[in-house]
C-alpha positions as CSV (number, residue, x, y, z in Angstrom):
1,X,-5.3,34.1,25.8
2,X,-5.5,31.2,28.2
3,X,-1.6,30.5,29.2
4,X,-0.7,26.5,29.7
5,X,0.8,26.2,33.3
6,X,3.3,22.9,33.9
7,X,3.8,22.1,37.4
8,X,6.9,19.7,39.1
9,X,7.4,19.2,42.4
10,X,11.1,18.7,43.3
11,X,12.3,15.1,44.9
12,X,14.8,14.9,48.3
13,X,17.5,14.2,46.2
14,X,17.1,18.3,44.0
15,X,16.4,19.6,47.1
16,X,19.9,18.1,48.6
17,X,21.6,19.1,44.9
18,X,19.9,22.8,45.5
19,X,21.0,23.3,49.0
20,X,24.6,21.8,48.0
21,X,25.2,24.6,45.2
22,X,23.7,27.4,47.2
23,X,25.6,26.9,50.4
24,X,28.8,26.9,47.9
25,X,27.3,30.4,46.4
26,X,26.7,31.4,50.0
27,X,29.9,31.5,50.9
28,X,31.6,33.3,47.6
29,X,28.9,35.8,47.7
30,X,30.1,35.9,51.4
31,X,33.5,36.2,50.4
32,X,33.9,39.1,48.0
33,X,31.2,40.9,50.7
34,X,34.2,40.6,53.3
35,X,36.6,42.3,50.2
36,X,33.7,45.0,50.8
37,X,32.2,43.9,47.1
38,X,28.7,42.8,46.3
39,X,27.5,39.7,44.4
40,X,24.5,38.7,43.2
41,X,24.3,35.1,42.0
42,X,22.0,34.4,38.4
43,X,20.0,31.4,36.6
44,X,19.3,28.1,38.1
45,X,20.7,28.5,41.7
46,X,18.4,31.2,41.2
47,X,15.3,29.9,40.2
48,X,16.4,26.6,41.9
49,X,15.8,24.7,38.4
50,X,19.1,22.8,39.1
51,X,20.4,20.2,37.7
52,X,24.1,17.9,37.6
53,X,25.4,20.4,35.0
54,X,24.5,23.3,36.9
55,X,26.7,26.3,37.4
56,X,27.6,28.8,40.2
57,X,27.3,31.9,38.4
58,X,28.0,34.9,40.1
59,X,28.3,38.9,39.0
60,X,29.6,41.4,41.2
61,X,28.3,44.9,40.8
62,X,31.1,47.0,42.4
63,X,34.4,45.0,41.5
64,X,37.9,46.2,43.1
65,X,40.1,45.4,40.4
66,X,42.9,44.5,43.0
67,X,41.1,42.6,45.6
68,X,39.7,40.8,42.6
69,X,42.9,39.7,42.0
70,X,43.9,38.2,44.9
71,X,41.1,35.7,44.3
72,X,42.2,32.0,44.0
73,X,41.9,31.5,40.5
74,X,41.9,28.5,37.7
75,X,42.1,30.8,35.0
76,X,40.7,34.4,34.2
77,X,39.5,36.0,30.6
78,X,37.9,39.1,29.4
79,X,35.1,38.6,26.7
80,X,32.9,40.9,24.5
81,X,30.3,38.9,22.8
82,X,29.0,41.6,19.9
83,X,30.5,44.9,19.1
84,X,28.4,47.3,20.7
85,X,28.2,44.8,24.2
86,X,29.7,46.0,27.6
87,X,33.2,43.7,27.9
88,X,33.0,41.6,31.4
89,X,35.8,40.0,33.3
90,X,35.3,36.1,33.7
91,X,37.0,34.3,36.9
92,X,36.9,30.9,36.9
93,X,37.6,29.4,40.2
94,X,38.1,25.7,38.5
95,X,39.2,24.2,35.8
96,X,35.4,23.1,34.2
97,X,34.4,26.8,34.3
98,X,31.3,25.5,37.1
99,X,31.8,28.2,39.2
100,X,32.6,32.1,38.0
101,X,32.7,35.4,39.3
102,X,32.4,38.0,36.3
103,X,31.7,41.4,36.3
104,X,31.7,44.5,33.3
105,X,34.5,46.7,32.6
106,X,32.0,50.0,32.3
107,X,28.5,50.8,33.1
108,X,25.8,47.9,31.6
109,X,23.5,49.3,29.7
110,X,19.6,49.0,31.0
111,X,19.2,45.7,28.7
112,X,22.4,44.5,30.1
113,X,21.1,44.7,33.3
114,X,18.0,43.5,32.6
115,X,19.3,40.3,30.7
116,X,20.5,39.3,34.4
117,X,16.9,39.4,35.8
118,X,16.0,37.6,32.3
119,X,17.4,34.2,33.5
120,X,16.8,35.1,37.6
121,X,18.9,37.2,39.7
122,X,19.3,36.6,43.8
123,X,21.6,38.5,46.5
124,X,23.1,37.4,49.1
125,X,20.8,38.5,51.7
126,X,17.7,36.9,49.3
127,X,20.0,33.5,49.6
128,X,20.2,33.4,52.9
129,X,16.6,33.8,53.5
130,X,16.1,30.9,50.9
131,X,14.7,33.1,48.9
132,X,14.2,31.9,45.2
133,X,12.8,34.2,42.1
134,X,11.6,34.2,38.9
135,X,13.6,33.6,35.4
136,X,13.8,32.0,32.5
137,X,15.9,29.0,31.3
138,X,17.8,27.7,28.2
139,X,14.6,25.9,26.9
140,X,12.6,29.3,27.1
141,X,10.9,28.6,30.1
142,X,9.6,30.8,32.5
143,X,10.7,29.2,35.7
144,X,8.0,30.5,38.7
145,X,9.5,29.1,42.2
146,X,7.1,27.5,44.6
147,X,7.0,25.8,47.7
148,X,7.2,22.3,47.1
149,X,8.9,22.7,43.5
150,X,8.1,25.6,40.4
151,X,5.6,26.2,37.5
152,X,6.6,26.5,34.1
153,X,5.0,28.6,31.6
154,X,6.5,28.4,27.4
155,X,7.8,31.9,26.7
156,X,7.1,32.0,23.4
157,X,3.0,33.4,23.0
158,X,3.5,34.6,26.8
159,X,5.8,37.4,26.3
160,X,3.5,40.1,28.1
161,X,3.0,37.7,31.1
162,X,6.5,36.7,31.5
163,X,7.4,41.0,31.4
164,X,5.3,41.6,34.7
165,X,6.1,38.4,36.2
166,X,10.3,39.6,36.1
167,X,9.7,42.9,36.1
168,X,11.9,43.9,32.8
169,X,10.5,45.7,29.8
170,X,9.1,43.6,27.0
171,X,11.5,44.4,24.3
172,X,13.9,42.7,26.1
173,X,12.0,39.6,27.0
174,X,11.5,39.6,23.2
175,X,15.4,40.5,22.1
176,X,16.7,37.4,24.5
177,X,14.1,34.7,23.1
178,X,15.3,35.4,19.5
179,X,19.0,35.2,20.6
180,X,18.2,32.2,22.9
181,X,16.1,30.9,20.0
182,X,18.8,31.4,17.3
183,X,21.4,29.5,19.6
184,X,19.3,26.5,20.1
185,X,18.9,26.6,16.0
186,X,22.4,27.3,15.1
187,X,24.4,26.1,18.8
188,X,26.8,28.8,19.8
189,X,28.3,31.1,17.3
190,X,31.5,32.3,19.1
191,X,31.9,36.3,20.5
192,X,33.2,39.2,19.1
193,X,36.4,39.2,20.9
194,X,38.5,37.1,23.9
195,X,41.5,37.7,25.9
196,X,43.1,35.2,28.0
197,X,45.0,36.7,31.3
198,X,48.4,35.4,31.1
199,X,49.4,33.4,34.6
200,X,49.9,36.8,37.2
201,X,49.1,39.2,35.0
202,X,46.5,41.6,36.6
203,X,43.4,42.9,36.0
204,X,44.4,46.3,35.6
205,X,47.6,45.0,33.5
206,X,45.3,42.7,31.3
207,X,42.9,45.7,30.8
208,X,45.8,47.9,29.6
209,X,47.3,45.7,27.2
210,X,44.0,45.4,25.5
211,X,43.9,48.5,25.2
212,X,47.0,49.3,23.6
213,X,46.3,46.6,21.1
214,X,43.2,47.3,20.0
């Protein structure tokens, strides 16, 4: 199968947008590391794909519950999007939900992880190096960063190719293009369950209570 490679070349002004949002990642990710925490930031910043509507979106793999909590906050939630997903705590640190720190309550499951490196996944230390990696975007590209800009490649047809270029299993390249698919068909269908943190309630406390009600 011969795949159909777009290439774009990225002007001053993405390349000043870019280095804008990943200083501001930079120093979050440097942040929670100083709470002894660490971040990985996913999607665009990623890839480097940005755009004006871009978010900072960053998932911490060892969360502190109570260091979490001293975080300046806008407002917090705990959501569930299907029955059988891992819940995650979502921090938003403004009001337009542009920049937020999640992270699961449990253990992810392997597809759970993998949906991460799905849409491009970057540490800290990879940041800093201006390092940029491989994902996929809302329009169900493959994003492939290079020097001057990135190639594209159309996920659907290239499912095989786009597996070894991310380095997750096929299935799950597959599962997230029909869910990504579906939601550009039928726009966003709501989750399976939400929880809004009152004002000072904690983590821990916000945890509880959902517990006790469900």
């Amino acid at each position: 199968m011969i795949i159909s490679f777009m290439e774009r070349s990225y002007s001053p002004e993405h390349w000043s947008l870019l280095n804008s949002l990943r200083r501001r990642a930079i120093a979050i990710l440097e942040e929670l590391s100083r709470m002894g925490m660490r971040g990985n930031v996913y999607g665009s910043i990623a890839r480097g794909d940005v755009n004006q509507h871009s978010d900072i979106d960053v998932v911490v793999e060892n969360p502190d519950f109570i260091k979490l909590d001293m975080i300046p906050y806008s407002h917090r939630f705990v959501v569930q999007a299907t029955p059988k997903s891992t819940p995650k705590v979502y921090i938003s640190l403004d009001p337009e939900e542009k920049e937020i720190i999640s992270f699961p309550i449990g253990k992810l499951t392997r597809d759970e992880y993998f949906f991460f490196k799905f849409g491009g996944m970057i540490s800290l230390d990879e940041m800093k190096e201006g390092k940029r990696v491989p994902g996929i975007n809302k329009q169900l590209l493959l994003i492939i960063p290079r020097k001057d800009g990135h190639t594209s490649v159309e996920v659907n047809g290239n499912e095989a190719y786009v597996s070894k270029v991310i380095g997750i299993p096929l299935s799950t390249v597959k599962e997230r293009e029909r869910v990504l698919q579906k939601r550009k068909e039928q726009g966003r269908t709501g989750v399976f369950f939400k929880y809004e943190l009152y004002p000072n309630e904690s983590i821990l406390e916000a945890l509880n209570n959902i517990k006790r009600r469900r």
